[in-house]
LOMI-812780 format. One line per 2 residues: number of its first residue (from 0); their letters; for each residue x negated, y negated, z of N, C-alpha, C. Coordinates in nm, 2 decimals. Layout:
// LOMI-812780
NUM) A) X,Y,Z,X,Y,Z,X,Y,Z | ... $
This chain:
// LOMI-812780
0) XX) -4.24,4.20,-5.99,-4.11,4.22,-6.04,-4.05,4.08,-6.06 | -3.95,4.07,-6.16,-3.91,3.94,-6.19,-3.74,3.96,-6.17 $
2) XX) -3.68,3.86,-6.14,-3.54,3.84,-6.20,-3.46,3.71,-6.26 | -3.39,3.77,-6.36,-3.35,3.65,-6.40,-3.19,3.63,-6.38 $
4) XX) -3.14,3.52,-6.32,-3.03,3.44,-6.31,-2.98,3.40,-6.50 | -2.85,3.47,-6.53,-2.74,3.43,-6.62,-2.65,3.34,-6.57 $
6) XX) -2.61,3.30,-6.66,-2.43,3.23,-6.62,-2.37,3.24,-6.75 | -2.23,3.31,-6.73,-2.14,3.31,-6.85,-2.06,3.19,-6.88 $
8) XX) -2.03,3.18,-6.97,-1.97,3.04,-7.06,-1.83,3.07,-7.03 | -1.77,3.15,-6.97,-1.61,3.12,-6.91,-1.54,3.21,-7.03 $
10) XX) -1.45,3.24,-7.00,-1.35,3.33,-7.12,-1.35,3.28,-7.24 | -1.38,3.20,-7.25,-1.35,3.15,-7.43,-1.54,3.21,-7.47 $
12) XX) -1.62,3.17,-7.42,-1.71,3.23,-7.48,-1.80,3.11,-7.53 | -1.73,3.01,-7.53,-1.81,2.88,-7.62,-1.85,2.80,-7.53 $
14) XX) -1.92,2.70,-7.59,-1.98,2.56,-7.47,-2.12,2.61,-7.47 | -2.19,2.52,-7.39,-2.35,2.51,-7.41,-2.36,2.65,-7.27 $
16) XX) -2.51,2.70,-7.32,-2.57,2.81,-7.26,-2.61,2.70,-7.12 | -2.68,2.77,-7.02,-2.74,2.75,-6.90,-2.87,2.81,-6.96 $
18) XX) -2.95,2.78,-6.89,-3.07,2.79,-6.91,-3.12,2.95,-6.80 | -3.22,3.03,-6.85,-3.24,3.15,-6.79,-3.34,3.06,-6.64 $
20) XX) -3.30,3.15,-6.53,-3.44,3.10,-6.46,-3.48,3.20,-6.43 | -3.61,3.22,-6.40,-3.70,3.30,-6.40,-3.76,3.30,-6.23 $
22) XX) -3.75,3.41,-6.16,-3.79,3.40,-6.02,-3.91,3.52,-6.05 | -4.05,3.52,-5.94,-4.12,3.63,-5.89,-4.13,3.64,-5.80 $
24) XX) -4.17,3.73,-5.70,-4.17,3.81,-5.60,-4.30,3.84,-5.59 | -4.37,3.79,-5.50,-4.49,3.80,-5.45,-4.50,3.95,-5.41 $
26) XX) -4.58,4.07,-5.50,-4.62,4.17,-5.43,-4.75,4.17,-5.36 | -4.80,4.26,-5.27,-4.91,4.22,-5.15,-5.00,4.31,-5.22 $
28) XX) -5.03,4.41,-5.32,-5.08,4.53,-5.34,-5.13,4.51,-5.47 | -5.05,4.42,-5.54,-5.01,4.40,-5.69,-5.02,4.27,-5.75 $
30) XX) -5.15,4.27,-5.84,-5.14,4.14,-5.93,-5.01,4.11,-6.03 | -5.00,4.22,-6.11,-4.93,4.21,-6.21,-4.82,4.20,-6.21 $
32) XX) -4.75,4.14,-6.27,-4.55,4.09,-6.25,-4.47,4.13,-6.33 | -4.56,4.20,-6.39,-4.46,4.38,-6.47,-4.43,4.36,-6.66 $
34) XX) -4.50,4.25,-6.68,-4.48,4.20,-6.82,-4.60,4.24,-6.86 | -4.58,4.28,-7.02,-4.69,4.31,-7.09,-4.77,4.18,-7.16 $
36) XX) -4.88,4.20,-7.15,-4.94,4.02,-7.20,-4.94,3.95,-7.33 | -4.93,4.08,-7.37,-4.88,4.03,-7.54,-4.78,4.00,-7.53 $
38) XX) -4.68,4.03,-7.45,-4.55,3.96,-7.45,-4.55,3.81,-7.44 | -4.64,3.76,-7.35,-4.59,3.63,-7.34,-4.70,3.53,-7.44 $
40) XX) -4.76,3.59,-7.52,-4.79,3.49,-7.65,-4.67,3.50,-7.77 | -4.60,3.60,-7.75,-4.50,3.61,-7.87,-4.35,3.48,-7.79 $
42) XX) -4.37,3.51,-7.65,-4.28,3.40,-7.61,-4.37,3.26,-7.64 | -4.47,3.21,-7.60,-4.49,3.03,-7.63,-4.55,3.09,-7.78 $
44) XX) -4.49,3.16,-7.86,-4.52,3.18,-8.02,-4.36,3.10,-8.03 | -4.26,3.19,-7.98,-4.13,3.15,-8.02,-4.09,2.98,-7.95 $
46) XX) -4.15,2.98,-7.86,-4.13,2.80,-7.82,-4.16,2.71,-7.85 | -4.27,2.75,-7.91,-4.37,2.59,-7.98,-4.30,2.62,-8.12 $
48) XX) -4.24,2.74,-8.19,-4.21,2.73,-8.31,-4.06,2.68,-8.27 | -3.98,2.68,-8.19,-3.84,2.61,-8.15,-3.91,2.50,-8.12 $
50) XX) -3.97,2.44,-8.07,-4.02,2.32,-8.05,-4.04,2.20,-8.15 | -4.16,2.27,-8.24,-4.14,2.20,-8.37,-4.00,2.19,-8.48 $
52) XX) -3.93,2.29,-8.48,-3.82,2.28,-8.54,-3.74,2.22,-8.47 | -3.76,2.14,-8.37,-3.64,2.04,-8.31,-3.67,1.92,-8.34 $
54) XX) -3.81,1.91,-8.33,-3.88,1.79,-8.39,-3.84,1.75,-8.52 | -3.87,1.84,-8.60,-3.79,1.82,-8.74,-3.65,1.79,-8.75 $
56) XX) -3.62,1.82,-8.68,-3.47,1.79,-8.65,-3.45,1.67,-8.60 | -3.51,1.63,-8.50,-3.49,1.47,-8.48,-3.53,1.39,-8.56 $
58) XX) -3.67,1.40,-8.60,-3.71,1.32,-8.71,-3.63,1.29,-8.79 | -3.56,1.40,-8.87,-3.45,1.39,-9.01,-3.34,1.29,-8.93 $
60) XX) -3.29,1.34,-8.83,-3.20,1.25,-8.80,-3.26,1.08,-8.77 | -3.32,1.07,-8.67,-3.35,0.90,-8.67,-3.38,0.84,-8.84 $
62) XX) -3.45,0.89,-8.92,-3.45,0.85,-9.06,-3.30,0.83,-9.10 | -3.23,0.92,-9.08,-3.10,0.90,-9.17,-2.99,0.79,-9.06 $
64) XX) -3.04,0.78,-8.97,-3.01,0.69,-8.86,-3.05,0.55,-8.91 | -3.17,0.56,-8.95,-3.19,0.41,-9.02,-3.21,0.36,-9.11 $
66) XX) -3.15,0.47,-9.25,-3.10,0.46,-9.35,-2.95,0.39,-9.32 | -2.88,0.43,-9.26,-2.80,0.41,-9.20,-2.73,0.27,-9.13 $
68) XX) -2.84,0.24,-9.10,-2.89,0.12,-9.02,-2.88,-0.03,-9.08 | -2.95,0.00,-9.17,-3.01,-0.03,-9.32,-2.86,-0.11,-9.41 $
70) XX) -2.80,0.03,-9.41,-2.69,0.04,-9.52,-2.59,-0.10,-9.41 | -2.54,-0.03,-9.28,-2.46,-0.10,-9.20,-2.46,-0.27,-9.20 $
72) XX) -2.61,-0.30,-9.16,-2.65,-0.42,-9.16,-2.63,-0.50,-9.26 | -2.61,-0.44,-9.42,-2.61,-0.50,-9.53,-2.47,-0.51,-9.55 $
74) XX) -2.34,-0.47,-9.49,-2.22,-0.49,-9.47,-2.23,-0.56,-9.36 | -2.25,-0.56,-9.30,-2.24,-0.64,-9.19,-2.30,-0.82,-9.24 $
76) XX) -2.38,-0.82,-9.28,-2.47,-0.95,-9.36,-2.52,-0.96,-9.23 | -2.61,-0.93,-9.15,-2.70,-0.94,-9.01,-2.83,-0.89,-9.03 $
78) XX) -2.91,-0.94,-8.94,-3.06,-0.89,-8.96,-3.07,-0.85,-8.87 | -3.00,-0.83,-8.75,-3.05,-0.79,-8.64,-3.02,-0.64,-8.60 $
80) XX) -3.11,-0.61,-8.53,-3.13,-0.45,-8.53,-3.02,-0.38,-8.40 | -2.99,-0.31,-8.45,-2.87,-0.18,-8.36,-2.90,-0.06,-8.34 $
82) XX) -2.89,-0.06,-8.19,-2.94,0.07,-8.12,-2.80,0.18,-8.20 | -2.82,0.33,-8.23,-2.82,0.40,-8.29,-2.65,0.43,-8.31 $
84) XX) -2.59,0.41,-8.12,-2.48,0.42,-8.10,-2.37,0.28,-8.19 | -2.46,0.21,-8.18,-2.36,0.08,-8.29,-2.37,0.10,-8.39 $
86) XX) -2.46,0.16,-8.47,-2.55,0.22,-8.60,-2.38,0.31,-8.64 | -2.35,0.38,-8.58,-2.25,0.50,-8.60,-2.11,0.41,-8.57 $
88) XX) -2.10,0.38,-8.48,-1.95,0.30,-8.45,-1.92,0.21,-8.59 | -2.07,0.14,-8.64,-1.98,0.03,-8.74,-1.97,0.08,-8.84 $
90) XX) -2.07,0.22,-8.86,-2.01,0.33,-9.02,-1.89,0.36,-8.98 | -1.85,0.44,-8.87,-1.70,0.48,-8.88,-1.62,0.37,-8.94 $
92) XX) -1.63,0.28,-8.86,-1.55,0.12,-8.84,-1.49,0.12,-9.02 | -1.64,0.06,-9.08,-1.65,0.00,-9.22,-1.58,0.14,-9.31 $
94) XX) -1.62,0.29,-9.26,-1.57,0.38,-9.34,-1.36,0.38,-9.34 | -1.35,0.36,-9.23,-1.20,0.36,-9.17,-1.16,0.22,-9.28 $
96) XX) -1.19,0.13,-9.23,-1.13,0.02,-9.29,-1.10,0.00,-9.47 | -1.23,0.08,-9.51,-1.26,0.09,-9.68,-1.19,0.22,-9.75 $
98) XX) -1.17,0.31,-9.65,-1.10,0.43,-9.78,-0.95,0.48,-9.69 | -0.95,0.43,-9.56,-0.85,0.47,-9.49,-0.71,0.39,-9.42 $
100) X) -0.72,0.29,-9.50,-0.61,0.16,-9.44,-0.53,0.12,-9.59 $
């Protein structure tokens, strides 16, 4: 038998999930832990396919991170390289200063 631990996101409903955890219970009589086995290829089916689509997701981001980068440094007139957080601080910066002052 298995059980899983929830936690609710508070009355509003929003904000980041908790993660499920998963406990089992050693039966003495009983190999099996009550799941069907095709079940759990369709689960690491659904994981590795979340997995890769996160990848893609960061990928696209770091590229446009150093497109970005790219663009910044060439306002800037510097050659020297900026970790991702200054990458973003000096687009706001340059965007504030150029269409918002």
């Amino acid at each position: 038998m298995s059980s899983v631990d929830t936690a609710s996101d508070g009355p509003s409903g929003g904000g980041r999930r908790k993660r499920k955890s998963h406990t089992t219970q050693i039966q003495d009589d009983d190999d099996s832990d009550g799941r069907d086995p095709s079940d759990l290829d369709g689960v690491e089916k659904q994981r590795e396919t979340h997995n890769q689509i996160e990848k893609r997701r960061c990928e696209k981001m770091n590229m446009y991170i150093t497109e970005l980068s790219d663009l910044v440094r060439k306002c800037m007139q510097t050659n020297k390289k900026m970790d991702k957080l200054t990458v973003l601080k000096l687009a706001v910066q340059h965007l504030r200063e150029k269409f918002f002052r």
